[in-house]
C-alpha positions in Angstrom: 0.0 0.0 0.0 2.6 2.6 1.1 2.3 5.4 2.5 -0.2 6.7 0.0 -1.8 4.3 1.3 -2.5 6.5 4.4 -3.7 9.5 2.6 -6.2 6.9 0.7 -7.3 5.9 4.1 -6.8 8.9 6.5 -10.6 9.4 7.2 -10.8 5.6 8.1 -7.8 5.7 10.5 -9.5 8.3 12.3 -13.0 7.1 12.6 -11.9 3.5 13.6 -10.5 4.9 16.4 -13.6 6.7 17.3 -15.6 3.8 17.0 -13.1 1.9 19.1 -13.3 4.6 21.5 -12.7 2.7 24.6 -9.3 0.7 23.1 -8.2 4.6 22.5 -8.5 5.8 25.8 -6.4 2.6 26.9 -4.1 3.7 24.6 -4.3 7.3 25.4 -4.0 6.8 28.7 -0.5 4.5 28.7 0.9 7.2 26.3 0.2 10.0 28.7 1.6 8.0 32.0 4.8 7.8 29.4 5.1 11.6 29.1 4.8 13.0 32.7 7.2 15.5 32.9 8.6 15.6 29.2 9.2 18.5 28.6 10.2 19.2 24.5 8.3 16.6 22.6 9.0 15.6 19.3 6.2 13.0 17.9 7.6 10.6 15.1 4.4 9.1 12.9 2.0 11.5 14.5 -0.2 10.7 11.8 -3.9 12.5 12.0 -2.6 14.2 15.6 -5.5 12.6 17.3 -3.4 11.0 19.8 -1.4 14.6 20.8 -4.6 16.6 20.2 -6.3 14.5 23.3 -3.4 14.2 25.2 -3.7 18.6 25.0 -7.3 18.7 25.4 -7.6 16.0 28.9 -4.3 15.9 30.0 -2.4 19.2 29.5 0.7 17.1 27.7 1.6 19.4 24.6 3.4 18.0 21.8 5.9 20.5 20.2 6.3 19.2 16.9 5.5 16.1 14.9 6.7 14.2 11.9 4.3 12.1 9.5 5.4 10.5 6.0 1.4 10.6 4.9 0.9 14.1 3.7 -3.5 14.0 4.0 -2.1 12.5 7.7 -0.3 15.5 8.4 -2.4 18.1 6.9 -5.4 16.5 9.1 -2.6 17.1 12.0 -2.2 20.8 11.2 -5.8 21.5 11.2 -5.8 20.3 15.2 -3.0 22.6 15.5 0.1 20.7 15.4 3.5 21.6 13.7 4.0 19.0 11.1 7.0 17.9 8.6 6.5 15.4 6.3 9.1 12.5 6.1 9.7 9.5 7.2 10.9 8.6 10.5 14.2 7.1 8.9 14.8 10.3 6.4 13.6 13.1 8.1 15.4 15.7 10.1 15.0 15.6 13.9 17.8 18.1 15.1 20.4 18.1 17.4 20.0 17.9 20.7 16.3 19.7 20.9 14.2 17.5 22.7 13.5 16.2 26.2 11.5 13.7 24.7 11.1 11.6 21.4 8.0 9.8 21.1 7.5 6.7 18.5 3.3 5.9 19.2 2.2 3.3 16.8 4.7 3.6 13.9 7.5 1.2 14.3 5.5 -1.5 12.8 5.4 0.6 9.5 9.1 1.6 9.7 11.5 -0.2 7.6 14.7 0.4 9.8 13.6 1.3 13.1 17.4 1.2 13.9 18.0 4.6 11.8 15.3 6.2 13.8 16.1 5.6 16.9 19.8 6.8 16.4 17.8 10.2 14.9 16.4 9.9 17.7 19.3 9.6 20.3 21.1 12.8 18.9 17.6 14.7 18.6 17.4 14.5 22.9 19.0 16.8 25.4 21.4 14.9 27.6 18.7 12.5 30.1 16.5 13.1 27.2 14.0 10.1 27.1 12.4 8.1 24.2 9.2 6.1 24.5 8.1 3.4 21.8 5.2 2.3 21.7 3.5 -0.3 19.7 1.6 -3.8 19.5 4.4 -6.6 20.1 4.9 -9.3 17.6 4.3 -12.0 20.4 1.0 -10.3 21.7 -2.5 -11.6 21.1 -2.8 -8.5 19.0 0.0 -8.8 17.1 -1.1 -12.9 16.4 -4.5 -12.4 15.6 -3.0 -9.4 12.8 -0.9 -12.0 11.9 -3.2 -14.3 11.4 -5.5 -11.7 9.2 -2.4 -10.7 7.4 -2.0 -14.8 6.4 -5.7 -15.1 5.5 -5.9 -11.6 3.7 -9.2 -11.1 5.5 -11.1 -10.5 8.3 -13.9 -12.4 7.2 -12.7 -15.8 7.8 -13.6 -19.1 9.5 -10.5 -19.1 11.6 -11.0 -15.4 13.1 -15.1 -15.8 13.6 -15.7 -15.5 17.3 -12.5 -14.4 18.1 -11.4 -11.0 15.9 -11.7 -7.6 17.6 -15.6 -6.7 17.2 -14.4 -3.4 15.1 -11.4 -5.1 13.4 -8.4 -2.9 12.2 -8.7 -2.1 8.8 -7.1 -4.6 6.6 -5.4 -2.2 4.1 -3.1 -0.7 7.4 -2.8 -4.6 8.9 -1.0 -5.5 5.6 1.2 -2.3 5.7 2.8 -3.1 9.1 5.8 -5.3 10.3 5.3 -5.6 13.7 8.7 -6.8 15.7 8.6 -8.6 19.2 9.8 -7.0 22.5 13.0 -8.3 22.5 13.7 -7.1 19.2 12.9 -3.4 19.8 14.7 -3.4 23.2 18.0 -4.5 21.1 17.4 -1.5 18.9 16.9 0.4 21.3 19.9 -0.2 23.6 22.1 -0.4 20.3 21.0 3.4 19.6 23.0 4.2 22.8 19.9 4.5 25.3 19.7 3.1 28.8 17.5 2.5 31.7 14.7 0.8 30.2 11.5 0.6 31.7 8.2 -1.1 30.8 4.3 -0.3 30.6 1.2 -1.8 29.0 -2.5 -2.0 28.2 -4.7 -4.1 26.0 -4.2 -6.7 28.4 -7.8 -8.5 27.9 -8.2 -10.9 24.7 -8.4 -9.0 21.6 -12.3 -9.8 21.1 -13.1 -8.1 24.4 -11.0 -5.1 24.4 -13.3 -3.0 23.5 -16.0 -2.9 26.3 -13.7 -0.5 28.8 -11.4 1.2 28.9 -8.3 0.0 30.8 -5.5 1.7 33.7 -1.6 0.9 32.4 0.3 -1.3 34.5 4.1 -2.0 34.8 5.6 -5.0 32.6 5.3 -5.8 28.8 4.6 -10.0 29.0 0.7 -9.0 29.4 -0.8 -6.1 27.1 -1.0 -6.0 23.2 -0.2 -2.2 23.5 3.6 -1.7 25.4 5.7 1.5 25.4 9.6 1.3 26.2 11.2 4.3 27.6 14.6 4.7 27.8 16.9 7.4 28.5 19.4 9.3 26.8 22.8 9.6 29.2 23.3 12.6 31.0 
């Protein structure tokens, strides 16, 4: 699909997370207990800015500045009032030592070399700078039931009846996405140069229940199919 892809399908990105408004808030809710305190935030793959524009709006958490490689993404960004540059998370320019914190919400699954970004990343923070990844592990019941979709091609099979998400993720952004197990974005991580790793997660129900409340984020990644990773740039 690419990332045209996302501009084909911006209106749809949004509005399944409205409909899935209670899987958002868990969402929402680990990404703010990430950013307590950050400071200079630069969001990578901000996409639509629904994320940072409720993170404003409930819990006071401004985002400075965002990158997003979908242009209609970004432009639907700029109309909730964020400063957006499109690129890629690999290609575009962070800066040098600008940010307190780097946040990666949701995109490494559609990054090709989440090793690049992260180094971007690394020289983008202030010394103790922090960076916080976030996205649905390989090893997750999320991430196997989107595996399983992605083998099939479909929601609408006999191996996902009684068991998909009620208001499935669109199939068009399931096959754009690689998503990588735990371990393999801590390696990346640490390789970038960050330390001090610590763990959060949500979605920690089975993926055909998530929906029906919202859920608190708890320490650990073996549980949820949502888990951020902050780490910390030395001082």
């Amino acid at each position: 699909m690419g990332f045209e892809g996302f501009d084909a399908y911006a209106s749809e990105y949004d509005s399944w997370f409205i409909e899935n408004s209670n899987v958002l808030e868990s969402e929402v809710r680990l990404v703010a207990s990430c950013l307590k305190n950050a400071g200079d935030v630069l969001s990578i793959g901000c996409g639509s800015g629904l994320f940072e524009k409720i993170l404003a709006d409930k819990y006071g958490i401004y985002i400075r500045k965002g990158i997003e490689p979908a242009a209609a993404m970004a432009e639907i960004a700029r109309k909730r009032g964020m400063e957006v540059v499109v690129g890629t998370g690999e290609n575009a320019e962070y800066g040098i030592g600008e940010y307190d914190t780097v946040l990666f919400n949701g995109c490494p699954c559609y990054m090709q070399n989440l090793g690049v970004a992260l180094r971007k990343a690394y020289d983008a923070l202030r010394p103790g700078g922090r960076v916080v990844v976030i996205d649905v592990p390989k090893e997750s019941a999320y991430g196997l039931i989107y595996n399983l979709a992605l083998a099939v091609g479909t929601w609408e099979h006999p191996l996902l009846e009684g068991c998909a998400p009620l208001m499935p993720y669109p199939i068009e952004f399931v096959k754009q996405a690689n998503w990588r197990t735990t371990a393999e974005k801590i390696a990346a991580i640490e390789d970038a140069g960050f330390a001090n790793l610590t763990f959060a997660q949500t979605l920690t129900t089975a993926p055909h229940y998530s929906h029906e409340e919202p859920e608190e984020p708890c320490e650990g990644f073996r549980k949820g199919s949502y888990v951020a990773i902050t780490a910390y740039k030395p001082k």
